[in-house]
C-alpha positions in Angstrom: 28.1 -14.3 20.6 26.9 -12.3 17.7 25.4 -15.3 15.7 23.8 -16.3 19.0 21.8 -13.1 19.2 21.2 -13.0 15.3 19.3 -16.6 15.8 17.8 -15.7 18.8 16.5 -12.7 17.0 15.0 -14.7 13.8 13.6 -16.9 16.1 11.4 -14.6 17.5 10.4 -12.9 14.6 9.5 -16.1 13.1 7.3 -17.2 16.4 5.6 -13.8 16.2 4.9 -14.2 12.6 3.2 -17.6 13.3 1.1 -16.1 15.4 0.0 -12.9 13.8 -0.7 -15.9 10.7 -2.8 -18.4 13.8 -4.5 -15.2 14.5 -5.8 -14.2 10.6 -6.6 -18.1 10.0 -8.7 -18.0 13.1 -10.4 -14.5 11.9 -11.5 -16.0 8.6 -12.6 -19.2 10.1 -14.6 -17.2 12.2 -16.3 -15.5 9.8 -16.6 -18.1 7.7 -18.8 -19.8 10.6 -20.9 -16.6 10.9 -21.5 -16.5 7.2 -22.6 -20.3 7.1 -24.6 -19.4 10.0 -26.5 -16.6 8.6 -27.0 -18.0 5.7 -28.4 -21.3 6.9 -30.9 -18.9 9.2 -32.2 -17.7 6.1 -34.7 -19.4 3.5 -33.5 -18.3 0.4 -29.8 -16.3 -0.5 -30.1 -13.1 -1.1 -31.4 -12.1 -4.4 -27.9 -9.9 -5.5 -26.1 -12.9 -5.1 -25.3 -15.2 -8.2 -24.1 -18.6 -7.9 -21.1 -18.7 -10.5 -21.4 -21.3 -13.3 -19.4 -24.8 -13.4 -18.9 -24.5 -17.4 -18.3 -21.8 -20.2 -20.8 -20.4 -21.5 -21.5 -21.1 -25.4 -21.7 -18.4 -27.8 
């Protein structure tokens, strides 16, 4: 009887760590949209923003 409560009890921590995970992959896609959204509203990025470089830079 003891095991069966011991599963039953990692099994539900384990379905509410899924969902607390659903719910933070959700947030930052949801951002994500908002930021691709306000940036596509905009004509130009903003100037404090740099656009990091493909390759090393030479001395």
């Amino acid at each position: 009887m003891f095991e069966i409560e011991l599963h039953r009890l990692r099994h539900d921590e384990l379905i509410r760590r899924a969902e607390a995970e659903r719910r933070v992959r959700e947030a930052v896609r949801v951002r994500r949209a908002a930021r691709r959204g306000t940036a596509a509203r905009g004509a130009e990025p903003e100037s404090h923003t740099r656009r990091r470089s493909w390759f090393a830079r030479t001395v």
